[in-house]
PLY file of the C-alpha trace (Angstrom):
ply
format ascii 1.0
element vertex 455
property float x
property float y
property float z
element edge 452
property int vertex1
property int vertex2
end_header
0.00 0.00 0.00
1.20 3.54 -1.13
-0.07 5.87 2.13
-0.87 9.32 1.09
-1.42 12.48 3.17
-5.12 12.97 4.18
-6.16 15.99 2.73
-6.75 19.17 5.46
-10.02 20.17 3.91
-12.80 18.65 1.58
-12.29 21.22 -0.51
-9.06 19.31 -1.31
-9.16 18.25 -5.12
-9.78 14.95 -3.65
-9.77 12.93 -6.92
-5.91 12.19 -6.63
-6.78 9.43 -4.10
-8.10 7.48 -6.60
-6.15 8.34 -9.26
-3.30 6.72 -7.41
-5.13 3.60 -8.51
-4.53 4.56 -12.52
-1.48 6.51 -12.53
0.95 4.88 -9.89
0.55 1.27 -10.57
4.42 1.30 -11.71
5.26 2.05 -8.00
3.31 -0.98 -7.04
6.78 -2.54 -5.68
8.06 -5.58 -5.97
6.65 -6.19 -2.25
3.43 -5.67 -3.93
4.28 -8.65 -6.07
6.15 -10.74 -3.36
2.73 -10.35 -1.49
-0.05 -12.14 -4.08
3.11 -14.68 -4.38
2.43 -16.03 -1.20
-1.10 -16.98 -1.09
-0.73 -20.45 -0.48
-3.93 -22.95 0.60
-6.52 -21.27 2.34
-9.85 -22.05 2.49
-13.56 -20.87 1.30
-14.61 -18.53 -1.43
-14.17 -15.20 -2.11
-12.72 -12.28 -4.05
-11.90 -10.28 -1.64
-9.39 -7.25 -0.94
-7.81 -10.33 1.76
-6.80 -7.21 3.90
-5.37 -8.38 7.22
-6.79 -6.22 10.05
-4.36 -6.18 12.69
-4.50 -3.43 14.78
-6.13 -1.61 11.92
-9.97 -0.76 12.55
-12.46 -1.59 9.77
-13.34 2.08 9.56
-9.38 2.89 8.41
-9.00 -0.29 6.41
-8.36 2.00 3.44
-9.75 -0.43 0.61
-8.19 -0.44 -2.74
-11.72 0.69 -5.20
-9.96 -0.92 -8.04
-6.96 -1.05 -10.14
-5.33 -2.90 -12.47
-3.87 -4.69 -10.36
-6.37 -5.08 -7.99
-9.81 -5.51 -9.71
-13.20 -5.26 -7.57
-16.14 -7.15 -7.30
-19.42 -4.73 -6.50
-22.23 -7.21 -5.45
-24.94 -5.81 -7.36
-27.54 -4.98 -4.19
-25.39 -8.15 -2.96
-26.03 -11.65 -4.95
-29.17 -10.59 -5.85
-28.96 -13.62 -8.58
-29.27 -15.81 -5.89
-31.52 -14.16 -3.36
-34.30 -10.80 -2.94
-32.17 -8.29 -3.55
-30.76 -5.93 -1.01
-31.30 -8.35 2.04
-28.79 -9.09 4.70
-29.00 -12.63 3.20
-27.96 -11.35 -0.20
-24.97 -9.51 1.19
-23.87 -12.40 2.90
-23.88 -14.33 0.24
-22.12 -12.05 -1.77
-19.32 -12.22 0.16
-19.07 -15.84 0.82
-18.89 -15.62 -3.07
-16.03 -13.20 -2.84
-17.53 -9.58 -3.04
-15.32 -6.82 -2.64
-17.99 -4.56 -2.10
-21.33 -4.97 -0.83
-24.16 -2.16 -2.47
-26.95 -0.60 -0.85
-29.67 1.57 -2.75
-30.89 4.46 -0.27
-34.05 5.77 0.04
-35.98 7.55 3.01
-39.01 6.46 5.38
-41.67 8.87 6.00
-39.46 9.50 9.35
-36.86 10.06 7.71
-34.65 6.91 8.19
-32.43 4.99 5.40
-33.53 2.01 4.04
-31.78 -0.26 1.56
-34.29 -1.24 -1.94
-33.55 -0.18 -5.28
-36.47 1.72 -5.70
-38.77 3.93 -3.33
-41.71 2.25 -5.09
-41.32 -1.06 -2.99
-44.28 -3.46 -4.76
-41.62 -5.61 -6.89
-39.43 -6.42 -4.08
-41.89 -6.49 -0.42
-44.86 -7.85 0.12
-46.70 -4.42 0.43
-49.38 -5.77 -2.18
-50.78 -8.48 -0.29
-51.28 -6.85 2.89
-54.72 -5.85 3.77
-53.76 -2.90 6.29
-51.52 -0.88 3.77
-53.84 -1.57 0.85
-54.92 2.70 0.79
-51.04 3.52 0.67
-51.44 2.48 -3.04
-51.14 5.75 -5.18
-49.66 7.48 -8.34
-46.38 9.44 -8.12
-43.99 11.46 -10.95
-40.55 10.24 -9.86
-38.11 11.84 -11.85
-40.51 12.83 -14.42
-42.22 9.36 -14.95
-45.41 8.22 -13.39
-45.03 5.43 -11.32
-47.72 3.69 -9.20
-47.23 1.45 -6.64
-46.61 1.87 -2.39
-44.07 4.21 -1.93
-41.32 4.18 1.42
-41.78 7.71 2.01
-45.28 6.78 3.22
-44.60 4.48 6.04
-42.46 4.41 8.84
-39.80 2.67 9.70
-41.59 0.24 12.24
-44.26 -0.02 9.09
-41.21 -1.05 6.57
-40.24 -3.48 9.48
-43.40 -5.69 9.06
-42.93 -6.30 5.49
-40.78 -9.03 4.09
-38.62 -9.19 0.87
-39.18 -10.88 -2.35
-37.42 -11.79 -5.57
-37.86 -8.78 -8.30
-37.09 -11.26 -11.39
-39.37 -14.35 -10.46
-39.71 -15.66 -13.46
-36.01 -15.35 -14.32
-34.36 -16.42 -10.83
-37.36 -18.83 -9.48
-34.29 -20.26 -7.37
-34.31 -16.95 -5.55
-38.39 -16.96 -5.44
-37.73 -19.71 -2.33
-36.67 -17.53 -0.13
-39.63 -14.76 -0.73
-40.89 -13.76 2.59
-37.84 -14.71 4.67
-35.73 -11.11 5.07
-37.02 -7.94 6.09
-36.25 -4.35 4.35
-32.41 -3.37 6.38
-31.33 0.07 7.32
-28.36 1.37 6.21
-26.91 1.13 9.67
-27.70 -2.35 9.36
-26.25 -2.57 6.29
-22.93 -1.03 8.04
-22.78 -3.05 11.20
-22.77 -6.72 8.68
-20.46 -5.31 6.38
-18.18 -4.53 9.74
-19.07 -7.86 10.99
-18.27 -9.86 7.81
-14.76 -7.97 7.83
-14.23 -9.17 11.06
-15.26 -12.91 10.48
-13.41 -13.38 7.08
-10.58 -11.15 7.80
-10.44 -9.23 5.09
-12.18 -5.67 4.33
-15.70 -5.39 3.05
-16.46 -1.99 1.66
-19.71 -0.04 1.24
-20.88 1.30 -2.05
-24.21 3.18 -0.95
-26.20 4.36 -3.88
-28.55 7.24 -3.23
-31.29 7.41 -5.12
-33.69 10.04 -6.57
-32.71 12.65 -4.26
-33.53 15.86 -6.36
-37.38 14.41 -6.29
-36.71 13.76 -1.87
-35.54 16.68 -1.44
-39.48 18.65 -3.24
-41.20 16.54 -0.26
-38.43 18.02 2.84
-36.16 14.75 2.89
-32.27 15.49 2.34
-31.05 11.86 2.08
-27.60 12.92 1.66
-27.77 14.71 5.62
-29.22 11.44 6.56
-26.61 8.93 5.08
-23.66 11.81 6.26
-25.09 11.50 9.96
-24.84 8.18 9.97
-21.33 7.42 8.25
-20.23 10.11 11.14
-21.88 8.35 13.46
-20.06 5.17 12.03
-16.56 7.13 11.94
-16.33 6.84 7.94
-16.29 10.26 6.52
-12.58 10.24 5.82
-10.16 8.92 2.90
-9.87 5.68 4.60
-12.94 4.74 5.16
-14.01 1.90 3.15
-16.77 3.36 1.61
-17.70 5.13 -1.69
-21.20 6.63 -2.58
-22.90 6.42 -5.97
-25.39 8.42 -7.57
-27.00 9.28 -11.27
-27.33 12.89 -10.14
-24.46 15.89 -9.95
-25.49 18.22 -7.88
-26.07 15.31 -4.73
-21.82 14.11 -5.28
-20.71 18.42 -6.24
-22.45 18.84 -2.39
-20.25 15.92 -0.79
-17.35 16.85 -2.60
-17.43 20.12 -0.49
-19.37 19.14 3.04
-16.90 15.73 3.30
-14.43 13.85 3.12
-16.03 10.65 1.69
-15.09 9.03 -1.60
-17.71 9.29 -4.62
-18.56 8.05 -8.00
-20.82 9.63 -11.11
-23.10 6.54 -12.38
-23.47 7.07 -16.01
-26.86 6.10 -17.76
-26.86 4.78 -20.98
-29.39 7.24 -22.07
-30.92 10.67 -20.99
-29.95 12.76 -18.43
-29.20 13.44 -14.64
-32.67 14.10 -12.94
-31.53 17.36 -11.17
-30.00 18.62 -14.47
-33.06 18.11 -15.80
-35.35 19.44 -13.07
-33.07 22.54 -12.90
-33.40 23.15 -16.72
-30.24 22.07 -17.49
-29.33 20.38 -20.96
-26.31 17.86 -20.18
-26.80 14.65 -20.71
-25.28 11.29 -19.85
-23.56 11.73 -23.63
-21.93 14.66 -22.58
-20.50 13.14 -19.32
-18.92 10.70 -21.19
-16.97 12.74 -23.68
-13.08 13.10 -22.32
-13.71 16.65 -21.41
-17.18 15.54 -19.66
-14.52 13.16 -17.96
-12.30 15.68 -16.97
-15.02 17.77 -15.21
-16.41 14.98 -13.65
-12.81 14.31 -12.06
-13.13 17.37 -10.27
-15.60 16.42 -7.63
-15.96 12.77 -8.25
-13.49 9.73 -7.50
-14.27 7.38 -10.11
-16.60 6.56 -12.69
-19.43 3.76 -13.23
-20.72 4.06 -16.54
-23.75 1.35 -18.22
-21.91 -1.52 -20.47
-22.99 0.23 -23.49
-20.33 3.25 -22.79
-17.96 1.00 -23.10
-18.77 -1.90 -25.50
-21.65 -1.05 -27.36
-24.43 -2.97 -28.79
-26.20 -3.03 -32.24
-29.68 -1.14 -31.55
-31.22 -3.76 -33.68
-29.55 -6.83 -32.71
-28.32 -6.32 -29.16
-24.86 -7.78 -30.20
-21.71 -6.28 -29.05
-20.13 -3.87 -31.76
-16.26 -2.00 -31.42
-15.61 -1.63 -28.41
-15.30 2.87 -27.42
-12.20 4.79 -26.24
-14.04 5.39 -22.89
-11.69 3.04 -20.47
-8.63 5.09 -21.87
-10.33 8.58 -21.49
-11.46 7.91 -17.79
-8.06 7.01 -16.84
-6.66 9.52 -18.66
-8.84 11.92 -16.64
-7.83 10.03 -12.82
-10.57 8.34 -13.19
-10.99 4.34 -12.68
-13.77 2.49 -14.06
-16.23 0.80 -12.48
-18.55 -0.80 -15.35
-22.38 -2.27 -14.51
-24.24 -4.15 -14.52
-23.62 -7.84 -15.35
-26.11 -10.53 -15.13
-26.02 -14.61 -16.26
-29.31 -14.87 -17.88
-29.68 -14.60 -21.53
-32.05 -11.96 -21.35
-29.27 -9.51 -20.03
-26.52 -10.94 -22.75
-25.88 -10.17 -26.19
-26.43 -12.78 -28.08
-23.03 -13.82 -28.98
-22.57 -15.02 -25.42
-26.17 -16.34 -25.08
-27.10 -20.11 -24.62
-30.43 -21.52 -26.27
-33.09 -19.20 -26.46
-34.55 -19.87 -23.01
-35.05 -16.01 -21.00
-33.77 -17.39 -18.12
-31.11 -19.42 -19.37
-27.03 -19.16 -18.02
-25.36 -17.86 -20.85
-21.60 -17.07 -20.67
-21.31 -14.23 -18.61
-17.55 -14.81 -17.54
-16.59 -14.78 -20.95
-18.88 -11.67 -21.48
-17.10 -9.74 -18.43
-13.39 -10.89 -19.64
-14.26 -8.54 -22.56
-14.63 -5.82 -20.36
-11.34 -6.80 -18.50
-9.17 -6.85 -21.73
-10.01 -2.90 -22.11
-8.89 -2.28 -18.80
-11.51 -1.99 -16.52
-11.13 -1.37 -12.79
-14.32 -2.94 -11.43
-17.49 -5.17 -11.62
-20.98 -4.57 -11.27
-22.74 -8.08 -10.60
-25.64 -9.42 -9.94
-23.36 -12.76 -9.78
-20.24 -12.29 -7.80
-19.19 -15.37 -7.69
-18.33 -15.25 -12.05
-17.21 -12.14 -11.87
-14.41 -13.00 -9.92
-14.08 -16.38 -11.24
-13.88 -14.40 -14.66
-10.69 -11.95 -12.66
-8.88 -14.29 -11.35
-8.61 -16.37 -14.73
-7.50 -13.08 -16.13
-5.49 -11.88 -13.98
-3.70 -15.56 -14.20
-3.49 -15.21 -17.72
-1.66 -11.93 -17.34
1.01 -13.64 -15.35
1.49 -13.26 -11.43
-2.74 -12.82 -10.62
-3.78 -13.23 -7.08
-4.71 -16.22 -5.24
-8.07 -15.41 -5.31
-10.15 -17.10 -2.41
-12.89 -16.07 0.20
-10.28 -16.82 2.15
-9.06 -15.22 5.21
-6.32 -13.00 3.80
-5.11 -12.45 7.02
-2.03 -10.09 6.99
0.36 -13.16 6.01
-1.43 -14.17 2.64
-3.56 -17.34 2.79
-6.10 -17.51 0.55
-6.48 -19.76 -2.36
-10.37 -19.66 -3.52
-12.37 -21.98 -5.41
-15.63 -20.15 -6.81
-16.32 -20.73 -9.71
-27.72 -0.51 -13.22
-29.56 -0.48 -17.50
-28.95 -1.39 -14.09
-32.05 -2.70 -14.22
-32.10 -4.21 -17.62
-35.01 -1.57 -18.89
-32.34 1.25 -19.19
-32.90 3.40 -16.28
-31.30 4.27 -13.14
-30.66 1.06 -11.58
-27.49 -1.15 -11.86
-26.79 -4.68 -13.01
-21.29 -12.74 -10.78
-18.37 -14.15 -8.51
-15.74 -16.36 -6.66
-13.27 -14.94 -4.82
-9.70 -13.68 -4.24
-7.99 -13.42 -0.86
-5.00 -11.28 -0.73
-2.32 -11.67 1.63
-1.14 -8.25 3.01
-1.97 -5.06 1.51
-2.61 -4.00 -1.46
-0.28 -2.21 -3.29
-2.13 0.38 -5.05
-4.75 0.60 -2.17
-6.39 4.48 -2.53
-6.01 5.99 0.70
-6.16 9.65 1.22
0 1
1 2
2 3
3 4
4 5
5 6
6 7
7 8
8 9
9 10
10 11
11 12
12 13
13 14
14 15
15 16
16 17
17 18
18 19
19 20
20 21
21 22
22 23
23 24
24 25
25 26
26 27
27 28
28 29
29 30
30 31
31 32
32 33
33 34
34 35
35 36
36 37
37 38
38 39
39 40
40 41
41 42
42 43
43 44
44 45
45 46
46 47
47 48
48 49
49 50
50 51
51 52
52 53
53 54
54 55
55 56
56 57
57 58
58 59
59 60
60 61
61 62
62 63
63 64
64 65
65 66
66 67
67 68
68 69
69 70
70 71
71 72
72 73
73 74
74 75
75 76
76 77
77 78
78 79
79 80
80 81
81 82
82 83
83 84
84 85
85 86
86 87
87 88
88 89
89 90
90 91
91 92
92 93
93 94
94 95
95 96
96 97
97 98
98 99
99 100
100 101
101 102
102 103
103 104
104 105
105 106
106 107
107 108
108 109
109 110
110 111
111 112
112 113
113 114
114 115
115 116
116 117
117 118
118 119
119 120
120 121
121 122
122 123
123 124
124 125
125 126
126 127
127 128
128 129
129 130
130 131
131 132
132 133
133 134
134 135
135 136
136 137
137 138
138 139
139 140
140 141
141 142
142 143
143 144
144 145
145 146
146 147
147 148
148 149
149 150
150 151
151 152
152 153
153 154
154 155
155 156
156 157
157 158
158 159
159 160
160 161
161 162
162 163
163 164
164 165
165 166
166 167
167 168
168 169
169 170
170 171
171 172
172 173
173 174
174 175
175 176
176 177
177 178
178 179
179 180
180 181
181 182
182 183
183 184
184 185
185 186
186 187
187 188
188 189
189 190
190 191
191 192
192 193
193 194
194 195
195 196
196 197
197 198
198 199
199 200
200 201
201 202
202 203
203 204
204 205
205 206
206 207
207 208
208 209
209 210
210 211
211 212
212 213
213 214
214 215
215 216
216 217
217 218
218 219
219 220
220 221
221 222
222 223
223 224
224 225
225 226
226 227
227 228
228 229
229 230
230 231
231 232
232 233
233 234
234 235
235 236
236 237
237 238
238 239
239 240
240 241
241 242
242 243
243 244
244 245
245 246
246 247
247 248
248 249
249 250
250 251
251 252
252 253
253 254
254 255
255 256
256 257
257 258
258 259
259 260
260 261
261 262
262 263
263 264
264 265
265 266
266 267
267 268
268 269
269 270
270 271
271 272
272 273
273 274
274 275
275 276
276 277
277 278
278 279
279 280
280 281
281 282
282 283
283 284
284 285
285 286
286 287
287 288
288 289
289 290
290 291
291 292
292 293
293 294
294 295
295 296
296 297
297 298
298 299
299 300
300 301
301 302
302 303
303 304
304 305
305 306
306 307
307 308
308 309
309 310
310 311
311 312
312 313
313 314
314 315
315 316
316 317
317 318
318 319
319 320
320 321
321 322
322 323
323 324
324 325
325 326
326 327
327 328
328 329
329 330
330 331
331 332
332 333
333 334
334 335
335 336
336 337
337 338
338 339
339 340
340 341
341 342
342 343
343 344
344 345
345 346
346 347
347 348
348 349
349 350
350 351
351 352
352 353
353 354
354 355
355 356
356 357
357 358
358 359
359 360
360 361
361 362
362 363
363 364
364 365
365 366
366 367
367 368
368 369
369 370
370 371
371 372
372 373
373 374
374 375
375 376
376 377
377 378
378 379
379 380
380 381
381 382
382 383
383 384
384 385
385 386
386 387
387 388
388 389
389 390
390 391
391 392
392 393
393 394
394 395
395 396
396 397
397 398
398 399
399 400
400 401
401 402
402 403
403 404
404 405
405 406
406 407
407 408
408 409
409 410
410 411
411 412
412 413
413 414
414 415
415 416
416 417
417 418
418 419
419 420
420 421
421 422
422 423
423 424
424 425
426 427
427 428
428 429
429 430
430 431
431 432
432 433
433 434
434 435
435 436
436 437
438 439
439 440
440 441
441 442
442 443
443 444
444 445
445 446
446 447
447 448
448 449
449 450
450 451
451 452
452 453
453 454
């Protein structure tokens, strides 16, 4: 690991911390090396950062967000191929599977308290619509200029969320993951931050956070600031600073400009495939996601933001009419030129989210070959994975990174400071283009990592 000075002020231009990912990898030392050489058995799955702990407290463990060295797993609202999405259970699994990173979407109760779904319409992934006592919650709202209808978290407290249970978004694609409907309830983000502290401490090696908060432009027209509520409780958590290991997403600008200057957290701009940030838009504003992704959009984006998650298509494109993969774009090289590492989303097994070069059959549901599909992305240089399958995403990384000469013993292992850890493991996000995200093994690293982006 390459310590930097923390930065006195937010103000700081902070993005250097993670461009120590991009543009000092040739300082990652030959200790750097001499650690993944000695990952030698170990046990369980995983792709993890394998950080011992030591003396070091989860809330300093410094996480590397991802390198080329060092690529991530980001369990897409945790295996959520495998189980309802955004449960404790998902998360869990996820990192058995070797997640890196562990994702929350954040949206508010009506008393103002974080809770983790991907959408504050909550009848495609709780039971809202079969209970009898919240039946005249059902309404019409314009979120983000589209009108949605459904039960809505805003409109019940936190005790009401409580009494609801999960279920599987995609039943008729993941009917595996229909079993366990009606098992998890709807987590805080607190709770979301005391497993992800707990699994770090059971496995050994550092989870990190990688909050998502979602429509906050339209929160903010009915009084709720979610970004006050998730900075109280990442204070209250000790992990507003450079070290902590967390890093918050969002679609919007204005949301990650206002952290950039009120703290010290690490951020990244989620690019759509299409359209526009919501609070450009409400404000009247014509940038859109196609702008962002132009070198100098790039380049101004590095100047409040750490990294950069843009949709698959930025980066390998597909035919409009076909859906199959086409050239891929310069946008890997641009980002990094800019200091900017990519994280790419969101990649799912089933045919239905493939192109059909990596499809198998014709069945919806079917497992085509999505760690062939992700090595693509790898080969341009990417820094990270968005998966809805963590355990073949980093199946897919640690193939390449053995193919590349010296990769990691990648295990769930417990990378605990002297390198064990050999692993065995095999958002549009959404798949309808919109502000959502869209699998994995395992890789436990003895010691630290060499590029890890502290600040």
């Amino acid at each position: 690991m390459i310590p930097l000075t923390t930065p006195s002020s937010p103000q700081r231009h902070r993005r250097r911390t993670f461009a120590v990912g991009v543009a000092l990898l040739s300082l990652a030392v030959p200790a750097a090396a001499d650690a993944k050489g000695s990952h030698g058995h170990g046990h369980g799955h995983g792709h993890g950062p394998g950080h011992g702990h030591g003396a070091r407290s989860w809330e300093r463990s410094a996480p590397d967000f991802g390198s080329a060295r060092n690529r991530a797993v980001y369990a897409h609202r945790g295996a959520s191929a495998y189980r309802p999405e955004h449960t404790i259970e998902a998360y869990r699994l996820a990192v058995e599977q070797g997640a890196d990173f562990i994702e929350p979407d954040l949206v508010s109760t009506k008393d103002g308290v974080l809770v983790d779904r991907h959408e504050n319409e909550i009848s495609g992934t709780t039971d809202v619509a079969t209970r009898p006592e919240f039946a005249a919650r059902k309404t019409t709202k314009t979120i983000d200029g589209v009108a949605t209808t459904g039960w809505f978290t805003e409109d019940f407290t936190l005790a009401e969320l409580r009494s609801l249970r999960a279920k599987e978004r995609l039943p008729a694609l993941r009917p595996g993951s229909v079993a366990y409907d009606g098992k998890y309830q709807v987590p805080t983000l607190q709770e979301v931050v005391d497993y992800a502290r707990k699994a770090s401490r059971q496995t050994g090696r550092t989870i990190g956070l990688v909050p998502e908060i979602k429509h906050s432009t339209y929160f903010r027209t009915i009084g709720l600031n979610q970004e006050s509520a998730l900075l109280k409780v990442l204070r209250q958590n000790r992990l507003d600073h450079r070290r902590a290991p967390v890093i918050v997403q969002s679609f919007e600008v204005a949301n990650l400009k206002e952290l950039h200057r009120t703290s010290r957290v690490h951020t990244v701009q989620l690019l759509n495939a299409t359209g526009a940030p919501a609070d450009v838009q409400a404000a009247g504003g014509t940038t859109t996601y196609a702008d962002m992704v132009t070198p100098a959009g790039l380049r101004k984006i590095a100047t409040y933001a750490d990294a950069v998650a843009p949709n698959t298509n930025w980066v390998i494109p597909r035919d409009p009419a076909t859906g199959a993969s086409q050239a891929p774009t310069s946008f890997v090289r641009d980002a990094h030129r800019a200091g900017l590492p990519v994280v790419v989303w969101t990649f799912r097994g089933e045919n239905s989210f493939l192109p059909p070069e990596r499809r198998n059959g014709t069945d919806p549901a079917a497992q085509g070959d999505l760690q062939g599909y992700i090595t693509q992305f790898l080969e341009l240089g990417v820094d990270g994975i968005f998966s809805d399958n963590p355990d073949i995403a980093a199946s897919a990384i640690r193939a390449f990174e053995a193919r590349q000469g010296g990769g990691h013993g990648h295990g769930g292992g417990h990378g605990h400071g002297g390198g064990h850890g050999h692993g065995h493991g095999g958002k549009d996000r959404d798949g309808d283009d919109r502000g959502g995200k869209g699998e994995a093994g395992g890789k436990g690293r003895g010691g630290e990592r060499a590029a890890a982006l502290v600040g």
